[in-house]
C-alpha positions as CSV (number, residue, x, y, z in Angstrom):
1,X,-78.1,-7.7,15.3
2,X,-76.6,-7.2,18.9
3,X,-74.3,-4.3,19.7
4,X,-71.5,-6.7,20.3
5,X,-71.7,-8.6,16.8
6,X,-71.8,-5.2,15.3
7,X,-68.1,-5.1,12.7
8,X,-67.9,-1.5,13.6
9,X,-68.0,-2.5,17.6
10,X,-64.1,-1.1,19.5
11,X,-64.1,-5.0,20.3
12,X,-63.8,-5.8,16.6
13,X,-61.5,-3.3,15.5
14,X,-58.9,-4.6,18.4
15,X,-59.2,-8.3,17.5
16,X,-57.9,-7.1,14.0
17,X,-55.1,-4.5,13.8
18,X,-55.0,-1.8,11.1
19,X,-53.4,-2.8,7.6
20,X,-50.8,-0.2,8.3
21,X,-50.2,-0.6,11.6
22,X,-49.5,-4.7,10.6
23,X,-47.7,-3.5,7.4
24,X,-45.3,-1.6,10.1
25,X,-44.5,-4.7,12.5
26,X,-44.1,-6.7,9.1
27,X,-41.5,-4.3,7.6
28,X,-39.8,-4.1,11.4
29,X,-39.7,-7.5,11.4
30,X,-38.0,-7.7,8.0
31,X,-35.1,-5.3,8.5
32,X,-34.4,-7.1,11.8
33,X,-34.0,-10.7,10.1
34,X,-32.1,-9.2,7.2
35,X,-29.5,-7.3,9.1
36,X,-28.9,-10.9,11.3
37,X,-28.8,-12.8,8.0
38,X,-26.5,-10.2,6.1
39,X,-24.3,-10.1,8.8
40,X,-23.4,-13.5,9.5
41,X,-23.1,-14.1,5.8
42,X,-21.0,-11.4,4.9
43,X,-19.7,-10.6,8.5
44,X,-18.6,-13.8,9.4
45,X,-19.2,-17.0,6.9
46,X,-17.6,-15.0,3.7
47,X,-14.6,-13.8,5.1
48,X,-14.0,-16.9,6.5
49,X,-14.4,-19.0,3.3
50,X,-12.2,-16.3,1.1
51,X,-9.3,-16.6,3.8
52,X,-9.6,-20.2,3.8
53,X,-9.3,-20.5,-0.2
54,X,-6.9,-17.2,-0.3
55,X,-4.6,-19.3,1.9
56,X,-5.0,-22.8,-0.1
57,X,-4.4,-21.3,-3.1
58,X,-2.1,-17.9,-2.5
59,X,-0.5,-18.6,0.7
60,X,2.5,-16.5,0.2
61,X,-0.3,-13.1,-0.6
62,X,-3.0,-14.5,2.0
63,X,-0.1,-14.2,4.6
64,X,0.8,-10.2,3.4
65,X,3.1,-11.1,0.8
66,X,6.7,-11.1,3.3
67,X,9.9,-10.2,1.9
68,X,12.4,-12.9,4.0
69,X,16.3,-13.0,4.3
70,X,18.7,-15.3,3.6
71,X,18.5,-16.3,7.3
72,X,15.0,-16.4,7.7
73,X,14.0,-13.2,9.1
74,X,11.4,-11.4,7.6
75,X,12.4,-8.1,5.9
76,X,8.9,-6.6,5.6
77,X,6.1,-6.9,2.8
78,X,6.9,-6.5,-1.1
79,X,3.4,-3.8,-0.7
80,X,4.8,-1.6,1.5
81,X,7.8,0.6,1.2
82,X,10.2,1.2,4.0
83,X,12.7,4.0,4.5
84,X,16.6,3.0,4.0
85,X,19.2,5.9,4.1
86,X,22.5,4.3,4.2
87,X,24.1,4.8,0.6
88,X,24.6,0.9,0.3
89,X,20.6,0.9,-0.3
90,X,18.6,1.8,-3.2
91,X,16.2,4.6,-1.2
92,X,12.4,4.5,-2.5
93,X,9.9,7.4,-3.3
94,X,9.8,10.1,-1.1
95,X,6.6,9.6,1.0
96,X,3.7,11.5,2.7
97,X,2.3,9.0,5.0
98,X,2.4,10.1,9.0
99,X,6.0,11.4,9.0
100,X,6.9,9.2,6.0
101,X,6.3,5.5,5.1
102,X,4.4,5.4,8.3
103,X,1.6,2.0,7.3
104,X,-1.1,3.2,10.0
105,X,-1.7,6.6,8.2
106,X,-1.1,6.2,4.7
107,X,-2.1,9.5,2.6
108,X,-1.1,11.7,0.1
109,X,0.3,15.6,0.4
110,X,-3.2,16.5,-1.4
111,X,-1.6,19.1,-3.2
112,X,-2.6,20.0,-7.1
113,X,-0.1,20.9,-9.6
114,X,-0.4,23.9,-9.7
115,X,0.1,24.5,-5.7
116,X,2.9,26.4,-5.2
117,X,4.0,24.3,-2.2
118,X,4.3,21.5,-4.4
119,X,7.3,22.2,-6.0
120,X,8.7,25.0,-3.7
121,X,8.3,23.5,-0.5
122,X,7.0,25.2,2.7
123,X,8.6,25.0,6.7
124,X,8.8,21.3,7.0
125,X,7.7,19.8,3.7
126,X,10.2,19.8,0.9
127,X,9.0,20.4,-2.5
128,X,9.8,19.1,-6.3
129,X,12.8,21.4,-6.2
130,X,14.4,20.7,-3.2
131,X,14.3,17.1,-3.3
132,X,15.6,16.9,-7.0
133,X,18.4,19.2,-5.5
134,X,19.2,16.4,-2.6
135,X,18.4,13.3,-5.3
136,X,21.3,14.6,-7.9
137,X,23.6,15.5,-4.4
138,X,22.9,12.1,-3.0
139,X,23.9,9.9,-6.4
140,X,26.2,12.3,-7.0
141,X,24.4,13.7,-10.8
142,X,24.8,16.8,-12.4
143,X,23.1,19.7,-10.9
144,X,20.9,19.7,-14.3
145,X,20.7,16.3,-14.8
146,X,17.6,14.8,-15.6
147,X,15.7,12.6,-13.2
148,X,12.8,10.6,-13.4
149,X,9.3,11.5,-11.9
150,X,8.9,9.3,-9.3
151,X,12.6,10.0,-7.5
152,X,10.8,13.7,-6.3
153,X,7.1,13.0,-6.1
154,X,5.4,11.6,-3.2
155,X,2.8,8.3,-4.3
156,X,-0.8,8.4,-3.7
157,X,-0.4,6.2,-0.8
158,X,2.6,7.0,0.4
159,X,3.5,3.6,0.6
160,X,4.5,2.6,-3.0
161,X,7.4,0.1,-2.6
162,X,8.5,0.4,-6.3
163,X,10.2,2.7,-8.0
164,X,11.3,2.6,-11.9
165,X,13.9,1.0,-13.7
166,X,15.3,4.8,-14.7
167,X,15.5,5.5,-10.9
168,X,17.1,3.0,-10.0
169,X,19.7,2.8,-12.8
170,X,20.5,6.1,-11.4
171,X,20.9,5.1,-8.1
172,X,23.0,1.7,-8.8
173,X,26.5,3.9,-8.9
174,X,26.0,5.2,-5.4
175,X,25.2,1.6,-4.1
176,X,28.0,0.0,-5.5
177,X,30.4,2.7,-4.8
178,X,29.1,1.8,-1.2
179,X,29.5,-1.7,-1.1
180,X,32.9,-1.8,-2.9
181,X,31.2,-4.1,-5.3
182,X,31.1,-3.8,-9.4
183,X,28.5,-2.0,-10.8
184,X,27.6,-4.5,-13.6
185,X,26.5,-6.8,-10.6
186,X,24.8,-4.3,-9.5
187,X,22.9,-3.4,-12.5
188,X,22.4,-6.8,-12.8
189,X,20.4,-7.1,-9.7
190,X,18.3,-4.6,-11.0
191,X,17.6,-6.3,-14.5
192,X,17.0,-9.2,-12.3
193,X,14.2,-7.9,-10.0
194,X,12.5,-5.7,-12.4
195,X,9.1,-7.0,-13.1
196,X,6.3,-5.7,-16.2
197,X,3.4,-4.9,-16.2
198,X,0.4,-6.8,-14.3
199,X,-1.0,-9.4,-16.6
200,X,1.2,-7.4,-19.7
201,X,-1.1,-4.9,-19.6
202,X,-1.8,-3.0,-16.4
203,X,1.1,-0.5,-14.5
204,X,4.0,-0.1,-15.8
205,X,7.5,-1.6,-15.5
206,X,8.7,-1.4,-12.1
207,X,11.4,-2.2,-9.7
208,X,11.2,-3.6,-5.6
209,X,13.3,-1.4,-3.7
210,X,12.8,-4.2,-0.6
211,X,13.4,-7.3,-2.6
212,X,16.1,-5.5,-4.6
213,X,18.1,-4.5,-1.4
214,X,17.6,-7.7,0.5
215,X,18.9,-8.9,-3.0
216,X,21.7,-6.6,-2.8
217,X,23.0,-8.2,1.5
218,X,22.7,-11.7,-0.1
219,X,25.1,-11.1,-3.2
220,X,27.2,-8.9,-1.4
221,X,27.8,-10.5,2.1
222,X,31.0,-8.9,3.5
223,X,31.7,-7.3,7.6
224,X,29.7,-5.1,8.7
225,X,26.4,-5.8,6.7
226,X,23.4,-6.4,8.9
227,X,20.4,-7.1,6.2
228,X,18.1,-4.2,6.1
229,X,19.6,-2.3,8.4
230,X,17.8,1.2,8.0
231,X,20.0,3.5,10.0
């Protein structure tokens, strides 16, 4: 047999490539296509097909689920909670996000229950205490008067635009007092806009401070009242 018909020949062994080095280019090859594939299917066709149903089907959520006035304006979303500090408002939870309610840095204060800060407060950050101090000043309670949870804790988000029915049967005095209104209408309001649990089973029963005070400008439209006026 000649030298160049020999299978062990260098001439042979570069016409066919090693089994590894071909399992290699193979595998390379692979990874490539799939990453293309995966992301125009999940990058770009699926997101597109969801927002196209989402918006057939849930318009209203597809579209951030918007709060609107009587006149049309939009308030804000019913998922996000805004400050209001006039007393004509029912106020939400406190909140820990940016320098409160901030949406582009929602976050929590991080602290556990037994952190001292937590309840005592440091420079700059009021604790438990204080702010059940300024809650029971504000709706003008006893200074030992019980107050639910949620009025003096900051959410996990710091965006939680409910707060519960107890809170905001606590509140309803101050708001009517404000408005010069009744506070039977007011309560009824909040009967009105308080919802149940998701499905009946999931959450518990809560209360849309945004919805409930853009409630509040419709039913008591008088001088003066400007909507959502946060100031």
């Amino acid at each position: 047999m000649a030298a160049s018909e020999d299978p062990g020949s260098s001439s042979a062994l570069e016409a066919f490539p090693s089994p590894a080095r071909a399992k290699l280019s193979e595998q390379v090859r692979a990874v490539v296509l799939s990453v293309l594939v995966l992301t125009v299917l999940t990058g770009c066709i699926f997101p597109l097909l969801l927002g196209a149903v989402a918006r057939t089907l849930f318009p209203r959520k597809a579209n951030g689920s918007l709060v609107s006035r009587a006149d049309g304006i939009i308030a804000g979303s019913e998922l996000i909670a805004q400050e209001f500090t006039q007393p004509k408002y029912f106020q939400p939870r406190p909140s820990a996000a940016g320098n409160g309610y901030d949406a582009t840095a929602s976050g929590a204060t991080n602290l556990g229950p037994n952190n001292p800060k937590l309840k005592d407060g440091a420079p700059g950050f009021a604790g438990i205490q204080q702010l059940a101090e300024e809650y029971r000043k504000r709706n003008g309670l006893a200074p030992d008067a019980p107050i639910p949870i949620d009025a003096v804790t900051r959410s996990a988000s710091g965006l939680d635009p409910d707060i519960s029915p107890e809170n905001a049967v606590l509140q309803a005095p101050r708001v009517a007092r404000a408005r010069g209104g009744n506070l039977a209408a007011v309560l009824q309001l909040v009967r009105d806009h308080t919802k149940g649990p998701q499905l009946g089973l999931l959450g518990a029963v809560r209360v849309s401070v945004l919805e409930l005070n853009v409630a509040l400008d419709e039913a008591f439209q008088r001088p003066g009242a400007h909507g959502t006026d946060r100031d």
